[in-house]
C-alpha positions as CSV (number, residue, x, y, z in Angstrom):
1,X,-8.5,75.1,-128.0
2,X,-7.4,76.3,-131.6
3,X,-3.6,78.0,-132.1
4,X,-3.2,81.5,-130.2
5,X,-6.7,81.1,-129.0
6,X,-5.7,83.6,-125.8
7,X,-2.5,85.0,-127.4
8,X,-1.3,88.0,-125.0
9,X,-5.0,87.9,-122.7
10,X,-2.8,89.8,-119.9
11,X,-5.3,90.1,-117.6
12,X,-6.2,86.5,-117.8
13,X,-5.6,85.0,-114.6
14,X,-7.4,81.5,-114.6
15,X,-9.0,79.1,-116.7
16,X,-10.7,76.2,-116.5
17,X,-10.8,74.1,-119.7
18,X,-14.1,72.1,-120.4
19,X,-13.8,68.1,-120.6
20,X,-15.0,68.7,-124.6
21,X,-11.6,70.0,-125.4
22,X,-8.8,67.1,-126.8
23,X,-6.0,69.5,-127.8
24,X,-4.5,72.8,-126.6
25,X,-3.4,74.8,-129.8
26,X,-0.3,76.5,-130.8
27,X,0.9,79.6,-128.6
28,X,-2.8,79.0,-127.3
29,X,-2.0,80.9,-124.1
30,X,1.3,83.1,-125.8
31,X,1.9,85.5,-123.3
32,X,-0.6,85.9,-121.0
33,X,1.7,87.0,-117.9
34,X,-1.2,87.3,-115.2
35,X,-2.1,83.8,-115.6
36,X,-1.7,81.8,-112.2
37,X,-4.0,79.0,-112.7
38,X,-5.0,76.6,-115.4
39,X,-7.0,73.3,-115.3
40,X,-6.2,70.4,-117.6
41,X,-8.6,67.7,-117.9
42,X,-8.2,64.1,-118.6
43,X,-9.6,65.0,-122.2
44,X,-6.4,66.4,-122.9
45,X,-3.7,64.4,-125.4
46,X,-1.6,67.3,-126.9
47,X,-0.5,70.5,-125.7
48,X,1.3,72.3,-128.3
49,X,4.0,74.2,-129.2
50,X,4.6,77.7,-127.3
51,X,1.2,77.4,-125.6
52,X,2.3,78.9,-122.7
53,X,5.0,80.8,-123.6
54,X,6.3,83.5,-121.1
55,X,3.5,82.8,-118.9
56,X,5.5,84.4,-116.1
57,X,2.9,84.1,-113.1
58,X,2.3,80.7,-113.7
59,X,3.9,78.7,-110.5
60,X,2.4,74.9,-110.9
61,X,1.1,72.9,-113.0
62,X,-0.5,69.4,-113.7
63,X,-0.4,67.9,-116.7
64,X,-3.4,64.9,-117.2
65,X,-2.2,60.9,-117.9
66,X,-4.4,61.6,-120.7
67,X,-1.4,63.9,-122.4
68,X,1.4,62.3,-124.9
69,X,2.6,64.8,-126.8
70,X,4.2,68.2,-124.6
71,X,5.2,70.8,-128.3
72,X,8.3,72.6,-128.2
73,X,8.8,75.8,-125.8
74,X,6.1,74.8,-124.2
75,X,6.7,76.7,-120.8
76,X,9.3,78.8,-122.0
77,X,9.8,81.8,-119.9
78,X,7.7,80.3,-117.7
79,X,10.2,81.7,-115.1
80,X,7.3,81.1,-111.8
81,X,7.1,77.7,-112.8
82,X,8.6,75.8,-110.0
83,X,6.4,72.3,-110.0
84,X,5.5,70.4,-112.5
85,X,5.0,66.6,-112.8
86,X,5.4,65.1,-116.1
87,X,3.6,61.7,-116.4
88,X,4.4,58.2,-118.0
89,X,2.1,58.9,-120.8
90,X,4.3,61.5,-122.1
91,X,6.1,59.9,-125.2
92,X,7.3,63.4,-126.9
93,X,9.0,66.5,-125.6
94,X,9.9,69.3,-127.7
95,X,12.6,71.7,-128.2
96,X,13.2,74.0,-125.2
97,X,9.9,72.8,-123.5
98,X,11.2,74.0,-120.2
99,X,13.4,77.3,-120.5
100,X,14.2,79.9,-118.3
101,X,11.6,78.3,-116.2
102,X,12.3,78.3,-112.2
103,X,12.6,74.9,-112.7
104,X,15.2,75.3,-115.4
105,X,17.2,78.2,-113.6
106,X,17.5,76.1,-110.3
107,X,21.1,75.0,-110.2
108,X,20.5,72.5,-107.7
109,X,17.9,70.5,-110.2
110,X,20.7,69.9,-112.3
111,X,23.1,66.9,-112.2
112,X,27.1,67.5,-112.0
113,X,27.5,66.7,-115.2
114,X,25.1,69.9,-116.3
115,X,22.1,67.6,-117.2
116,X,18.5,68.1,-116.3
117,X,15.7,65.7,-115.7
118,X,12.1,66.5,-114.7
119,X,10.3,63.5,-113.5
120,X,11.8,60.7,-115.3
121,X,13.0,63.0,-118.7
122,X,16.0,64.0,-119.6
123,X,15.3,67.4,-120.7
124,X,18.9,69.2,-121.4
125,X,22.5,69.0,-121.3
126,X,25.1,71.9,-120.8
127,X,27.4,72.6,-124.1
128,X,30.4,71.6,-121.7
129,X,29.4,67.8,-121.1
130,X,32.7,65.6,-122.1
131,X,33.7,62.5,-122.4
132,X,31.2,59.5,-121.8
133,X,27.6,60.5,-119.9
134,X,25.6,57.6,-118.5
135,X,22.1,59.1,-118.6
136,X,20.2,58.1,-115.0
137,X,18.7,54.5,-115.0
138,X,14.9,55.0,-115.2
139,X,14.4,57.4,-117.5
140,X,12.1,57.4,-120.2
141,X,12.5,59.9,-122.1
142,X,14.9,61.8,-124.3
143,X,14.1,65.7,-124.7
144,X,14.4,67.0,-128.5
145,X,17.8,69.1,-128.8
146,X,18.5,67.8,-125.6
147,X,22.1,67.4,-126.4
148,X,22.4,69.9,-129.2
149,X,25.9,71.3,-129.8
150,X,27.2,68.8,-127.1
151,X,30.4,68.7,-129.4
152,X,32.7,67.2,-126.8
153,X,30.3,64.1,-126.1
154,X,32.2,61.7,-126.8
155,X,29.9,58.4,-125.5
156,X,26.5,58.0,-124.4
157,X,25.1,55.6,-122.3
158,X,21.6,54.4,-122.4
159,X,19.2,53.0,-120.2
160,X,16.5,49.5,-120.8
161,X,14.1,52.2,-119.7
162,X,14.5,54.6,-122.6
163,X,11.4,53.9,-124.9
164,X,11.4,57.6,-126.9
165,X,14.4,59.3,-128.0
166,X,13.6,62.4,-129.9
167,X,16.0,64.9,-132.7
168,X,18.2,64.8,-128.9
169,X,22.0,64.7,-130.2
170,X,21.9,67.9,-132.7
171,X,25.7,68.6,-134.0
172,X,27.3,66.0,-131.6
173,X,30.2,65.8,-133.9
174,X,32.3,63.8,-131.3
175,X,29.8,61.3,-130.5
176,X,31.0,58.1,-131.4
177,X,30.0,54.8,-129.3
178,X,26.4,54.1,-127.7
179,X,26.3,52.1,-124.8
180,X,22.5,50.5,-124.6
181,X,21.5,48.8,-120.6
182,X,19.1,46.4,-123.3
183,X,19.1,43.8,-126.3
184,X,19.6,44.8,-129.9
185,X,15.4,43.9,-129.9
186,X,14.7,46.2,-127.1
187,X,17.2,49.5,-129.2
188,X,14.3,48.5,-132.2
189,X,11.2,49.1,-129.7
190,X,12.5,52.9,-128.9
191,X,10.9,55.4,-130.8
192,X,13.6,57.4,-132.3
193,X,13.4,60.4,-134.2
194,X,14.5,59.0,-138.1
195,X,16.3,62.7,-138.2
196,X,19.3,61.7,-135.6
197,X,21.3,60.6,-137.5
198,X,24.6,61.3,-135.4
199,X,22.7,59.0,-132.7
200,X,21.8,56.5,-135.4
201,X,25.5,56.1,-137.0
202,X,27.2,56.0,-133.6
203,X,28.5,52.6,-133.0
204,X,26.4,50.7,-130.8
205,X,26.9,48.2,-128.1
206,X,24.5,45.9,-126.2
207,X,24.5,45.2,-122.6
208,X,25.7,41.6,-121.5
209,X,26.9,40.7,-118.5
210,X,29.0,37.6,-119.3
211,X,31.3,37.4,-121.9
212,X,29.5,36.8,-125.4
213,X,28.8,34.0,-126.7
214,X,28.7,32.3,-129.9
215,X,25.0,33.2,-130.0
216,X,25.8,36.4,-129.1
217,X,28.4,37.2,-131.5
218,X,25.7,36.4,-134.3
219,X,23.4,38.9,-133.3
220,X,26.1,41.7,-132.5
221,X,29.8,42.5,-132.9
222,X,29.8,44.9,-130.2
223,X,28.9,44.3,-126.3
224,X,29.7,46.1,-123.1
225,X,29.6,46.1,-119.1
226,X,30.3,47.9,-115.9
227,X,33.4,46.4,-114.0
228,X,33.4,46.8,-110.3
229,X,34.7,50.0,-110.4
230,X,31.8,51.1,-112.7
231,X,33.9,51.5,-115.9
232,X,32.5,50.9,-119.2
233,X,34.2,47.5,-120.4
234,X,34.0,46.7,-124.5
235,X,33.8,43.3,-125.5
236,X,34.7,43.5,-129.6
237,X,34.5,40.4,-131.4
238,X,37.4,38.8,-132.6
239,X,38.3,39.1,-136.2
240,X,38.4,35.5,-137.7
């Protein structure tokens, strides 16, 4: 379905899309605020950018297995949209896929820090987030912009399950220390945008559960645990 194919079709309110069609365009479906139902088929590996911007009767919606790439402001303004299941094939989310949608504007779907997740996706943080955030262990996924502006994030902490980080840590001038759940091999198998650069010069530390040894120290300078209390514990290797 080619870019704006249905741009502002208000009195569209369903469509089925034929098992021929591999992509959905650009602002394909841009406003069309009487749309309530829409089929995805398994042909389906891209929906792009805006393509159903402000679709504002839209309640639910499945996206395919077949789907990797969701474009940026995707559903925004989608402000029916109450369920939607994201699935493991999904390796890219854009900016502001999900805003102002009823999803977004629940309060209770987001976390006390002010982060939310859909499925297993970190989507967005709130401006205020301070100090060191452990994002939730299973996620897989790390929204563009998700953390844009976060200027008071000082730490992040990173899951083994992470395998796509996108442009997610915008103008996080504080940001200073990662805290990675993996191996220094498993950091170089997530695909992270080349553009984060405040994410890519933090200082980064590896997961180990003992203290490091001479092996260890080798491969890395910087390691880390929980205690029993759940604090993050540095182990920096000794100068000399």
């Amino acid at each position: 379905i080619g870019n704006a194919a249905f741009y502002g079709c208000n009195s569209l309110k369903s469509i089925v899309i034929p098992d021929s069609v591999t992509s959905i365009g650009n602002a394909a479906f841009y406003g069309c605020n009487s749309l309530k139902s829409i089929v995805i088929p398994d042909s389906v590996t891209s929906i792009g950018g805006s393509a159903f911007y402000v679709c504002e009767s839209l309640t639910s919606i499945t996206i395919p297995e077949s789907v990797t790439e969701i474009g940026g402001y995707t559903f925004y303004g989608c402000n029916s949209l109450e369920n939607i299941v994201i699935p493991d094939s999904v390796t890219s989310i854009g900016e502001d896929a999900f805003y102002n949608t009823e999803l977004y504007n629940d309060p209770s779907n987001w976390d006390e820090s002010g982060v939310l997740y859909i499925s297993n996706c970190l989507i967005e943080a709130r401006k205020t987030i301070s100090g060191t955030y452990a994002v939730k262990s299973g996620t897989r996924i790390i929204a563009d912009y998700a953390f844009d502006e976060c200027d008071k994030l000082d730490n992040i902490v990173i899951p083994e399950s992470i395998t796509s980080i996108g442009f997610s840590f915008y103008d996080c001038s504080s940001l200073k220390k990662v805290y990675y759940g993996g191996t220094k091999a498993g950091w170089g198998n997530i695909q992270i945008d080349s553009d984060d650069y405040k994410l890519t010069s933090a200082t980064r530390y590896y997961y180990s559960a003992e203290a490091p040894d001479e092996a260890k120290w080798a491969e890395c300078d910087y390691w880390w645990y929980y205690d029993e209390t759940g604090k993050v514990v540095e182990w920096v290797k000794p100068e000399g």
